[in-house]
C-alpha positions as YAML, in Angstrom:
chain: A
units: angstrom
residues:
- id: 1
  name: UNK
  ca: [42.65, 59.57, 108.97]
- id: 2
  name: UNK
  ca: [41.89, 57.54, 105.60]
- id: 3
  name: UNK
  ca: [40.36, 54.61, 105.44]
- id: 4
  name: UNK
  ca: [42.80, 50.94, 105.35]
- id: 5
  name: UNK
  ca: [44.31, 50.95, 101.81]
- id: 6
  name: UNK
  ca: [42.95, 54.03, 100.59]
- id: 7
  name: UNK
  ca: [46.07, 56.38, 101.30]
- id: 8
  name: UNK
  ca: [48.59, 56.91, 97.91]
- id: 9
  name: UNK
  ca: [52.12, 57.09, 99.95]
- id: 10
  name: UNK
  ca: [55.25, 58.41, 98.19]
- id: 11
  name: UNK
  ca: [58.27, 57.66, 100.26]
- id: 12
  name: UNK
  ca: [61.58, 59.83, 99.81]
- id: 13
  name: UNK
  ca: [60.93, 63.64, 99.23]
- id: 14
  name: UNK
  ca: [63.72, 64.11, 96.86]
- id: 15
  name: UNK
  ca: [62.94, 66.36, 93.51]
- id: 16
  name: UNK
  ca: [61.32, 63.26, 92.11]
- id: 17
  name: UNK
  ca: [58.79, 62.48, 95.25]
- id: 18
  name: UNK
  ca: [57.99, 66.24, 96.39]
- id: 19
  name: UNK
  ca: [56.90, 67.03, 92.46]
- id: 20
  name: UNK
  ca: [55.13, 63.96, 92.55]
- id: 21
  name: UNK
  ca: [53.29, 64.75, 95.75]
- id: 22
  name: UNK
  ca: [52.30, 68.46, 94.99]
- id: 23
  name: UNK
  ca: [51.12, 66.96, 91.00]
- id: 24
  name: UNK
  ca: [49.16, 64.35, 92.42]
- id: 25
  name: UNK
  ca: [47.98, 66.17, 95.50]
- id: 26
  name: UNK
  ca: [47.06, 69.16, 92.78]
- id: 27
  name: UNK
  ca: [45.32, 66.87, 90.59]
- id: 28
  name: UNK
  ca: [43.05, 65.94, 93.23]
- id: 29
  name: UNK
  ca: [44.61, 61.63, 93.63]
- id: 30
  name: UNK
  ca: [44.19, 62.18, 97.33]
- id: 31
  name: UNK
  ca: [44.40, 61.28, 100.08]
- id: 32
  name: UNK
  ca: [48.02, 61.53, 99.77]
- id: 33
  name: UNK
  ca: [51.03, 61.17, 102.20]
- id: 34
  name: UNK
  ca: [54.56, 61.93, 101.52]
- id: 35
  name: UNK
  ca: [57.49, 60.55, 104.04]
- id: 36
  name: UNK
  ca: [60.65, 61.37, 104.57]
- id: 37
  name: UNK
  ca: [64.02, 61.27, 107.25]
- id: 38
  name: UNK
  ca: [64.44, 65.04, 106.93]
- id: 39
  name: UNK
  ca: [61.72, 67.97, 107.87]
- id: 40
  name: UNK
  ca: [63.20, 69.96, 105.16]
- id: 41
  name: UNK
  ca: [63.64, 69.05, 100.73]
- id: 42
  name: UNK
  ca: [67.30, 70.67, 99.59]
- id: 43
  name: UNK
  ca: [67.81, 70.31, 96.31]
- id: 44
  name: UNK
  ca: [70.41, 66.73, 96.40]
- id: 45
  name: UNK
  ca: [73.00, 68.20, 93.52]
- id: 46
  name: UNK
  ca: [73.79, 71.40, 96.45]
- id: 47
  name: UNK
  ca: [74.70, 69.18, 99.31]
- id: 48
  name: UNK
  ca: [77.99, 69.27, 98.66]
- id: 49
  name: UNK
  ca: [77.80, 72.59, 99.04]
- id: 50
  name: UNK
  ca: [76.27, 72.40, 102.89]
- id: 51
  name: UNK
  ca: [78.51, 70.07, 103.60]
- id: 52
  name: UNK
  ca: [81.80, 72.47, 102.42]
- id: 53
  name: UNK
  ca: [79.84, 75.07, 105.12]
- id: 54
  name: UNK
  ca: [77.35, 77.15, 103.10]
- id: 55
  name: UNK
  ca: [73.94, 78.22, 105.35]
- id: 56
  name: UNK
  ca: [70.63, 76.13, 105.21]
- id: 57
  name: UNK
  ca: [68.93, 79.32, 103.63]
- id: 58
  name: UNK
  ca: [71.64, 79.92, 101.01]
- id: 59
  name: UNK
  ca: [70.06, 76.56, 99.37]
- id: 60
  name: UNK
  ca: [66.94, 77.27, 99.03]
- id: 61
  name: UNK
  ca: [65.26, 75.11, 102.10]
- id: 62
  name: UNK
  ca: [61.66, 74.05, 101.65]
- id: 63
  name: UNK
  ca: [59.90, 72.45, 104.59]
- id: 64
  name: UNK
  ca: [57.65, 69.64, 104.19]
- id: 65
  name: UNK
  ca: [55.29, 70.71, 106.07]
- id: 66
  name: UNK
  ca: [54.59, 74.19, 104.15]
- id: 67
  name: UNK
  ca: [54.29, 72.20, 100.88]
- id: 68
  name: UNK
  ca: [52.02, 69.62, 102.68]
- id: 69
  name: UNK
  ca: [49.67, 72.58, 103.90]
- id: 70
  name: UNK
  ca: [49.64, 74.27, 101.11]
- id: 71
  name: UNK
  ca: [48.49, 71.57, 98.69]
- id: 72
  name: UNK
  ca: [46.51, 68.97, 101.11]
- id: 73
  name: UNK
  ca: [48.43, 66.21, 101.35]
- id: 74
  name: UNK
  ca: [50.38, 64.70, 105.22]
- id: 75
  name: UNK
  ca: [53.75, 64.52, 105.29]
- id: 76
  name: UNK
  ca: [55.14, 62.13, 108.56]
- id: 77
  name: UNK
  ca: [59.42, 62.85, 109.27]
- id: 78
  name: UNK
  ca: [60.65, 58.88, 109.48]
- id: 79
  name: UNK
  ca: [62.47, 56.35, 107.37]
- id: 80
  name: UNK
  ca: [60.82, 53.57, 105.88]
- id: 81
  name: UNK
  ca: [61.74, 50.31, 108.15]
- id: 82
  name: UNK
  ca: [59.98, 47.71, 106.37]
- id: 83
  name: UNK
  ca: [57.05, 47.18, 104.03]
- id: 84
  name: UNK
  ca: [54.72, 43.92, 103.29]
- id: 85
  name: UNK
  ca: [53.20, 44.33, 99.90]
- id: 86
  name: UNK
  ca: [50.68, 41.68, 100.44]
- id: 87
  name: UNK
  ca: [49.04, 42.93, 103.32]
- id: 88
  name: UNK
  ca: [49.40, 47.00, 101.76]
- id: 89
  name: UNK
  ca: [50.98, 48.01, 104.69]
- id: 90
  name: UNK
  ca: [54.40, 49.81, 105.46]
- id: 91
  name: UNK
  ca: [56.48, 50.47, 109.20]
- id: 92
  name: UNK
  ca: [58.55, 53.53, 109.34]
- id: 93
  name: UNK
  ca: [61.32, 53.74, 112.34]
- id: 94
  name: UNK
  ca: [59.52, 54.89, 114.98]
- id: 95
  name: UNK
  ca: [57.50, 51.25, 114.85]
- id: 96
  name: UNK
  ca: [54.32, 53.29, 113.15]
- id: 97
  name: UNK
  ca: [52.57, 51.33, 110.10]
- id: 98
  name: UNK
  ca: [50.48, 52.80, 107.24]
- id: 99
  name: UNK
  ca: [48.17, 50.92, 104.81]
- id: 100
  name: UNK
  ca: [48.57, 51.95, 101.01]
- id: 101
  name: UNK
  ca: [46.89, 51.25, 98.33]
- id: 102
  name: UNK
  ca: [49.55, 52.71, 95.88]
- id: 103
  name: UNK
  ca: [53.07, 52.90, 97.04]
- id: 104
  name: UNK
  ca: [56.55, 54.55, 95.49]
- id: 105
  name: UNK
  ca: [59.39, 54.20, 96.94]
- id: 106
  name: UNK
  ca: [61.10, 57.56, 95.72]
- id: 107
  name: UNK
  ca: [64.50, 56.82, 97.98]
- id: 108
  name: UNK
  ca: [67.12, 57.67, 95.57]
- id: 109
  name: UNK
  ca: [70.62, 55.87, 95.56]
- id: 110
  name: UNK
  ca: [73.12, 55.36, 98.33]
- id: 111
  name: UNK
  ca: [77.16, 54.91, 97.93]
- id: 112
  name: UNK
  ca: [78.01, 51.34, 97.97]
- id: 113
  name: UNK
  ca: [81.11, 50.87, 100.21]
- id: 114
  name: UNK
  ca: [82.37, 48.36, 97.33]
- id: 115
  name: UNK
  ca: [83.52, 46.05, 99.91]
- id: 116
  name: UNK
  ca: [85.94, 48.02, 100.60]
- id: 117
  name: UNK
  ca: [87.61, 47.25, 104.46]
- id: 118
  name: UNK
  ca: [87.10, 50.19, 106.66]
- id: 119
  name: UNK
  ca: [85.08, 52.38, 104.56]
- id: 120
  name: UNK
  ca: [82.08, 52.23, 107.21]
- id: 121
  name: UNK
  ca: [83.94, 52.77, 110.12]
- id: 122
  name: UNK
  ca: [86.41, 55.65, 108.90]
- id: 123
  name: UNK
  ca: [85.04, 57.57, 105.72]
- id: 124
  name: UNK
  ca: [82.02, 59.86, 105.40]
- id: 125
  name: UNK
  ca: [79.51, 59.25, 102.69]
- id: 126
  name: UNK
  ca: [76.84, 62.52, 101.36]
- id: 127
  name: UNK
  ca: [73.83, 60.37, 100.50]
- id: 128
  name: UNK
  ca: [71.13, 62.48, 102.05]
- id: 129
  name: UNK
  ca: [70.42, 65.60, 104.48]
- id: 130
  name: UNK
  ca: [71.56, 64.55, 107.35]
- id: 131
  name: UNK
  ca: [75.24, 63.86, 106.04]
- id: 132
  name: UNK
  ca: [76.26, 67.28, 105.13]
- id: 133
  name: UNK
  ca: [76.51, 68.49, 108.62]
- id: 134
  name: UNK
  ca: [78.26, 65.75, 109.97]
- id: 135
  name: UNK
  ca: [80.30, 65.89, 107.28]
- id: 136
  name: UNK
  ca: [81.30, 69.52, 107.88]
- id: 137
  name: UNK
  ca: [81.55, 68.54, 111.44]
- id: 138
  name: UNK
  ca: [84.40, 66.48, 110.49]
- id: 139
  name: UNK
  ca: [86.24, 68.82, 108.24]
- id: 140
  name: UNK
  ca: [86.07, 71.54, 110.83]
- id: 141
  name: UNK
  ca: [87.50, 68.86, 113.20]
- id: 142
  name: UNK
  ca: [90.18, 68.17, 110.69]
- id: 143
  name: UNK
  ca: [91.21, 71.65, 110.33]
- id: 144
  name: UNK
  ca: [91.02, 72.52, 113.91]
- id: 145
  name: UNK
  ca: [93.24, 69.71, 114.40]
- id: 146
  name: UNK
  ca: [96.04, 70.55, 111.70]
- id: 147
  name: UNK
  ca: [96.37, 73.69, 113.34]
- id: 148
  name: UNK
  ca: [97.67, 72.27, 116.78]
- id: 149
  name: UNK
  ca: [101.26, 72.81, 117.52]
- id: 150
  name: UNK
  ca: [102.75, 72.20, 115.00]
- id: 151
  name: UNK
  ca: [100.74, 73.13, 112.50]
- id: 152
  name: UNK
  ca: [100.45, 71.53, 108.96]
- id: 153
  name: UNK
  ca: [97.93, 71.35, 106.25]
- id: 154
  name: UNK
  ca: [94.93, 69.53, 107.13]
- id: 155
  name: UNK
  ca: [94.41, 66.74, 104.88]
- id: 156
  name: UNK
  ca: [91.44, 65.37, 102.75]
- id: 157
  name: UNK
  ca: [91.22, 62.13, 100.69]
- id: 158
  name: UNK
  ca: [88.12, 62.25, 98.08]
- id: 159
  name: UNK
  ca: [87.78, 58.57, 96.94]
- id: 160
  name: UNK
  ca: [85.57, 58.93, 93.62]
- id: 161
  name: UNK
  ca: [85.93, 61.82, 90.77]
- id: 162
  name: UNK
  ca: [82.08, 61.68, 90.08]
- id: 163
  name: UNK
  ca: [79.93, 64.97, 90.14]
- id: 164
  name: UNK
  ca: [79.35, 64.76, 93.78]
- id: 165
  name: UNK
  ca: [83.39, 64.30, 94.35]
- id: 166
  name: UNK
  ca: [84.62, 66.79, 92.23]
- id: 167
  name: UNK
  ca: [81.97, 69.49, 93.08]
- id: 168
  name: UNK
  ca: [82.80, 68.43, 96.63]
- id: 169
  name: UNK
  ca: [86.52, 68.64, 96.03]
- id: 170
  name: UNK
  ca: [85.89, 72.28, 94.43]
- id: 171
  name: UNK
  ca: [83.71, 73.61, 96.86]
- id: 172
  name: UNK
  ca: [86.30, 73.21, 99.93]
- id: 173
  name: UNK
  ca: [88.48, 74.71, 97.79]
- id: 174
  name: UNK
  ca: [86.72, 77.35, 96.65]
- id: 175
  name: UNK
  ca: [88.60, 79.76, 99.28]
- id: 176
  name: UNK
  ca: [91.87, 80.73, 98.42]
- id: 177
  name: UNK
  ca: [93.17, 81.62, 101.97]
- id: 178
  name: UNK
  ca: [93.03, 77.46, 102.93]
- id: 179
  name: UNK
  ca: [93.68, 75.95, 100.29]
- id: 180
  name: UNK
  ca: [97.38, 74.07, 100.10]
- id: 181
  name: UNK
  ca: [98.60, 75.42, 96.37]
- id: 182
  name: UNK
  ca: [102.17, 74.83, 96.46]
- id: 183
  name: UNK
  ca: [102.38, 77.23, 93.97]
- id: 184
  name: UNK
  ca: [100.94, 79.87, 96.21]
- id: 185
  name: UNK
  ca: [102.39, 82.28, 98.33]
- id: 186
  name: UNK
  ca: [99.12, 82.37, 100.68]
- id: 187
  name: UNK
  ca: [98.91, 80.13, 103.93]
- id: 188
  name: UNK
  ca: [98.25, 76.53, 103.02]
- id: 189
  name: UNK
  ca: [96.02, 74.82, 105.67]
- id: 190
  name: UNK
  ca: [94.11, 72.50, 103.31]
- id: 191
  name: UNK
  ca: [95.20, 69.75, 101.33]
- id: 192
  name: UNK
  ca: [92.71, 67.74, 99.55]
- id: 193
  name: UNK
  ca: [93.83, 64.69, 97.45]
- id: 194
  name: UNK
  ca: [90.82, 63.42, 94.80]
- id: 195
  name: UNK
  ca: [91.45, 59.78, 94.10]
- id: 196
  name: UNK
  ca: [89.87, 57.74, 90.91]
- id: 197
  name: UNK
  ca: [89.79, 54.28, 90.58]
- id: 198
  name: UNK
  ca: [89.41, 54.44, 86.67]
- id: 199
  name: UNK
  ca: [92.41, 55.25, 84.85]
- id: 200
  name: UNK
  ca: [90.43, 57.78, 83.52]
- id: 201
  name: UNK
  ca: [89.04, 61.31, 85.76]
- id: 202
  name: UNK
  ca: [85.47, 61.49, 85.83]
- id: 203
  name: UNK
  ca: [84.99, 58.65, 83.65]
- id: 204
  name: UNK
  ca: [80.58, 59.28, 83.69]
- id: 205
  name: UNK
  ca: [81.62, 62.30, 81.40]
- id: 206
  name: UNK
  ca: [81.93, 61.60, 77.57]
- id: 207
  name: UNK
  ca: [82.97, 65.34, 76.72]
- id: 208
  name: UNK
  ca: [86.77, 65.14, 76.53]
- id: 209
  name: UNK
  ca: [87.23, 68.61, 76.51]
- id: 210
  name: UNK
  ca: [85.12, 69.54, 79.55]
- id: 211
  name: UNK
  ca: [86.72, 66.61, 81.32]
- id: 212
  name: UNK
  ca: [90.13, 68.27, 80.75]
- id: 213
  name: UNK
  ca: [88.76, 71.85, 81.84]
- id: 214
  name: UNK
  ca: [87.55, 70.52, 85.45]
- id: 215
  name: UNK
  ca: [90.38, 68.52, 86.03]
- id: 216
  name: UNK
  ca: [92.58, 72.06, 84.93]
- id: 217
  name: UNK
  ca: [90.20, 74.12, 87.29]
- id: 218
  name: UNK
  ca: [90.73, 71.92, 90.12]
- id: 219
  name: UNK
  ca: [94.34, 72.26, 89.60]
- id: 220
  name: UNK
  ca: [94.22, 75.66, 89.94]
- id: 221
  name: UNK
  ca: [93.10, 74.93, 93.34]
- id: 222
  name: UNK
  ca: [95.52, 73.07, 94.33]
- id: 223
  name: UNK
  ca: [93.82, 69.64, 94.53]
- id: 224
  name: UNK
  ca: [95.35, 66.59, 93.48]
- id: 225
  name: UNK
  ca: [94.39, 64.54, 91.69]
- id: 226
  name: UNK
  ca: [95.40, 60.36, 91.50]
- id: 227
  name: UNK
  ca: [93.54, 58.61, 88.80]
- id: 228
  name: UNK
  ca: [94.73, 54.66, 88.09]
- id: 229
  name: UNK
  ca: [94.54, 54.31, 92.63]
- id: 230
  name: UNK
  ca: [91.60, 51.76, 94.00]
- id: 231
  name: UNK
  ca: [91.05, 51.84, 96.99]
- id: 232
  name: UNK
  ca: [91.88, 48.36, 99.04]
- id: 233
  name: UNK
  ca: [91.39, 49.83, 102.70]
- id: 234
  name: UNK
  ca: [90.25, 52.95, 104.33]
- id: 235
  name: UNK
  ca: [91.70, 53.80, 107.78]
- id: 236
  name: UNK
  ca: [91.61, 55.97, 110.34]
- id: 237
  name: UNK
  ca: [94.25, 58.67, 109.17]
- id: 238
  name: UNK
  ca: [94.48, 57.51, 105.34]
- id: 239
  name: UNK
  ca: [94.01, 55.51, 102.58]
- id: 240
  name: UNK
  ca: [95.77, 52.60, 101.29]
- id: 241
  name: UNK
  ca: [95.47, 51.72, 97.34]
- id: 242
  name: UNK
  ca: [95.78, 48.38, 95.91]
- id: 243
  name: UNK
  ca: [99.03, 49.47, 93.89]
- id: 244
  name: UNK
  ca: [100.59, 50.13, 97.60]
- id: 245
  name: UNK
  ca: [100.42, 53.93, 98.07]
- id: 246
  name: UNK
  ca: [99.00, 55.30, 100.95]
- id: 247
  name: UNK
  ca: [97.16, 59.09, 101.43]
- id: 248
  name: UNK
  ca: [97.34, 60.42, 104.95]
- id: 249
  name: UNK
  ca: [94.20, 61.80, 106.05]
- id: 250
  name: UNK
  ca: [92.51, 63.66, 108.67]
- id: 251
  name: UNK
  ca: [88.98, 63.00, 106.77]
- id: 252
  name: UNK
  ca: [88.00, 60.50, 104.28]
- id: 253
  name: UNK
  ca: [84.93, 61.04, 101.61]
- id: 254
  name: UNK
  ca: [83.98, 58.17, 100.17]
- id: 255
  name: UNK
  ca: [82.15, 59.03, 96.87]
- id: 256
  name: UNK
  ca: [82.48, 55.83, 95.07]
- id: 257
  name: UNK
  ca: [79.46, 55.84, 92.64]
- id: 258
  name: UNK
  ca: [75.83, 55.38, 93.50]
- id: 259
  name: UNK
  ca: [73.44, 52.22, 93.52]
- id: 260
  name: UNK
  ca: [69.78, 51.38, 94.41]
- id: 261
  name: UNK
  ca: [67.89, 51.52, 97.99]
- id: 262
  name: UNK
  ca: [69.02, 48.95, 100.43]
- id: 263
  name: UNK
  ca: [69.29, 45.58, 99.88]
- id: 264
  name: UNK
  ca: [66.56, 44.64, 102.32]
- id: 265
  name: UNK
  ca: [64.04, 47.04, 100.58]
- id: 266
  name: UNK
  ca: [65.16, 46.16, 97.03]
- id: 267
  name: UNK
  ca: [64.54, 42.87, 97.02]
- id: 268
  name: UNK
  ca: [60.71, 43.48, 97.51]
- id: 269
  name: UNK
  ca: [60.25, 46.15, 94.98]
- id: 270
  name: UNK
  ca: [58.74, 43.95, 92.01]
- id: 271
  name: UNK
  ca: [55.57, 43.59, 94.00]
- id: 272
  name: UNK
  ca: [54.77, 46.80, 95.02]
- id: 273
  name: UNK
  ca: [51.73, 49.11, 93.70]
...
């Protein structure tokens, strides 16, 4: 165990802090400990894809652990609780503190909930690991309960036409045999509505023309897509917009942008190093 103050700790083993751990731990700036919630680094941009049902080892699953081992460095599983940058010191979840005497926070974004009445209790978000199986929990739930007597289309609402949205959106689409096309003669047990705020779909994207091909791909699908329709409240078995339509819904992804680490973190960043 290292000395008080001694240890560099990178917390958040996303691609930015697992490169950063293996560099430094290569370049000899040991000791060196890398935390993070999950036991396992999948690349963040595939998620959607574990989430739509795709294997662990389809997406190229690294363990913390191996990487740890095989460069020298200790990686703990926990989530950072709180840190005092004063005294050095951080407490992950499980009560356990470690002294630092360089810290980054490598945490990545979460979906903001905007405010937004009901998003917490009734829509799924995909900010890290853990959410893509319970998210696929829920869709198989969905499905399994649009095919009760009588059966219909199960129903998804997709609030956000960002990259994790739409690749989202075109993932659980991606099979033909479930997917609601009306203008398809095969059995339509999936209907998934993507819904933009912005009068413009996937306004991040400044390429006009490959904005035009997604939205014509997704088509193809049989998604549909609302742009012009925030959000005013989330429930149970829908969405309601704030120009009065409403989206029945047997799942809910909210996908609404992305902003910085907790509030309760973020507000102590400026002294940390």
């Amino acid at each position: 165990m290292s000395e008080p103050n001694q240890e560099i700790i990178i917390v958040g083993g996303g691609a930015g802090g697992a490169e950063l751990a293996v560099r430094l731990a290569r370049a000899g700036c040991g000791p060196l400990r890398l935390i993070d919630q999950a036991a396992s680094h999948v690349w963040k941009p595939r998620l959607h894809e574990l989430a739509a049902g795709a294997r662990k080892g389809e997406l190229g699953e690294i363990p913390y652990q191996d990487l740890a081992e095989r460069w020298g460095f200790v990686f703990d599983q926990g989530a950072l609780a709180d840190l005092d940058p004063e005294a050095k010191t951080i407490r992950l979840d499980d009560d356990s503190t470690h002294d630092y005497r360089l810290l980054v926070l490598a945490v990545g974004g979460v979906t903001p909930d905007l405010g937004v009445e009901g998003v917490k209790e009734h829509a799924v978000m995909l900010d890290r690991y853990p959410d893509a199986p319970a998210l696929y929990q829920r869709f198989t739930a969905a499905l399994d309960k649009a095919a009760a007597q009588p059966p219909r289309p199960a129903r998804v609402a997709i609030v956000g036409s960002g990259l994790t949205g739409v690749e989202l959106a075109g993932y659980l689409a991606s099979n033909p045999e479930v997917v609601a096309n009306p203008d398809s003669e095969l059995p339509q047990t999936l209907e998934i509505h993507l819904i933009e705020a912005s009068s413009t779909f996937m306004p991040v994207t400044d390429d006009d023309r490959t904005r035009e091909d997604v939205r014509s791909r997704l088509a193809d699908l049989g998604i549909r897509i609302h742009t012009g329709q925030k959000i005013a409240q989330v429930q149970a078995d829908g969405v309601k917009t704030e120009s009065g339509d409403r989206f029945d819904a047997d799942m809910t992804v909210w996908a609404a942008g992305r902003v910085g680490p907790a509030a309760g973190l973020a507000h102590r960043r400026a002294g940390d190093q």
